[in-house]
N, C-alpha and C positions, 0 to 999 in steps of 0.2 A: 629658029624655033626648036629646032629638033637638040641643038647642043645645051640650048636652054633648060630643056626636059631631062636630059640627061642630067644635066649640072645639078638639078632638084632632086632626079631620083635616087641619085647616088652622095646627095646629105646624107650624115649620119642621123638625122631625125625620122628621115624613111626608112631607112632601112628599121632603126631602132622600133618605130610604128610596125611594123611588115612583120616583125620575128613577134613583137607584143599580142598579133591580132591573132596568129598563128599559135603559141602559146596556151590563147584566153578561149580558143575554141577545142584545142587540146582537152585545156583543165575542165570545158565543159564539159567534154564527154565524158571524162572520168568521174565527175561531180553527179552526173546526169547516173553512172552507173550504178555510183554508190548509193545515190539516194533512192535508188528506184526499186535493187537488188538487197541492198543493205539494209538501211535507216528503215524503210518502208514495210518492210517483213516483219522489222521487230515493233514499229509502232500500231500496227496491229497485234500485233499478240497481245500488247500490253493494254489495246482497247476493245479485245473480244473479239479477235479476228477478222476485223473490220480493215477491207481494203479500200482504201482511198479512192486509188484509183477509179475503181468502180463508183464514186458516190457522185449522183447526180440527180436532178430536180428533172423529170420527163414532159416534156408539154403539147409533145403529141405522140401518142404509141405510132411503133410503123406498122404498116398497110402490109401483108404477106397474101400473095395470090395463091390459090389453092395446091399450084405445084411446087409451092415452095420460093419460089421468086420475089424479092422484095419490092414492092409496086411503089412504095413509098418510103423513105427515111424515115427511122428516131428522130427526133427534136428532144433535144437535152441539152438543160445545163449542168455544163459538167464542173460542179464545185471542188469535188474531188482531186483531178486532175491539176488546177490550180490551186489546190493547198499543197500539192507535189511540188509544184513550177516553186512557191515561196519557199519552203524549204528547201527545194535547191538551191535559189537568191541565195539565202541566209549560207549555205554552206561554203558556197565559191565569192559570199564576199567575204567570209573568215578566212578561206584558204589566200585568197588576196591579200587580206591585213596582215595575214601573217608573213607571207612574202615579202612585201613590203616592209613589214617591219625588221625581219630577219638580213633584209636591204641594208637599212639603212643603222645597224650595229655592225654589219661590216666594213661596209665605205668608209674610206677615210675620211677623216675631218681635216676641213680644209683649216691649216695653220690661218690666223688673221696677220696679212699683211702688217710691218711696221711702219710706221707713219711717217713723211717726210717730214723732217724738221722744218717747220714753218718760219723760222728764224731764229734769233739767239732767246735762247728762255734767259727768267729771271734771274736765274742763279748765275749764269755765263755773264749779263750785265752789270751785275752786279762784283761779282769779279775782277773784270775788267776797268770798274771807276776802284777799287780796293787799288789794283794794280797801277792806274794812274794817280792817284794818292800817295802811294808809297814813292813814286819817281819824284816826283816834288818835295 
């Protein structure tokens, strides 16, 4: 069993899986910094300073004890946040397409095999009764 697991792990589909997953959590985070640090700063400016992040529906105020101590959680939904999350989406699956695409104008194309001759074509048969024609 043990050489079995080996013999799987060591495909090139794991391995090729393993550096992909690796990779795609990578480009998260960079995605994740851009949009967060980047995209986000400027899409408020251009909506009155309106931070996303911040924007949420409250549905119950939290509870603060007189010294200060929170007795009870916020409850909020936080809409904001998730219009962060899709704009992320949107940006790491373009960063993807584009990888992808940038893939696949490099790879070679694969030449299309030639075809084994299936037997004598029409022309070779033909030929050949010309050829027996002419011996007679």
């Amino acid at each position: 069993m043990l050489k079995e697991f080996k013999k799987f792990i060591m495909t090139g589909n794991v391995i090729d899986l393993a550096v992909a997953v690796l990779l795609a959590s990578a480009i998260g985070l960079v995605v994740s910094g851009f949009v967060n640090d980047i995209m986000m700063p400027i899409v408020g400016y251009f909506t009155g300073g309106v931070d996303f992040s911040d924007m949420k529906i409250v549905l119950s105020e939290a509870v603060v004890a007189a010294d200060g101590t929170v007795e009870k959680p916020e409850s909020a939904v936080r809409y904001g946040a998730w219009i962060n999350s899709i704009i992320n989406l949107i940006i790491v699956g373009f960063v993807l397409f584009m990888i992808v695409k940038s893939y696949n104008k490099v790879r070679k194309k694969e030449e299309p095999k030639p075809e084994a001759p299936k037997g004598p074509t029409q022309e070779d048969l033909l030929a050949e009764i010309r050829d027996l024609l002419k011996k007679k």
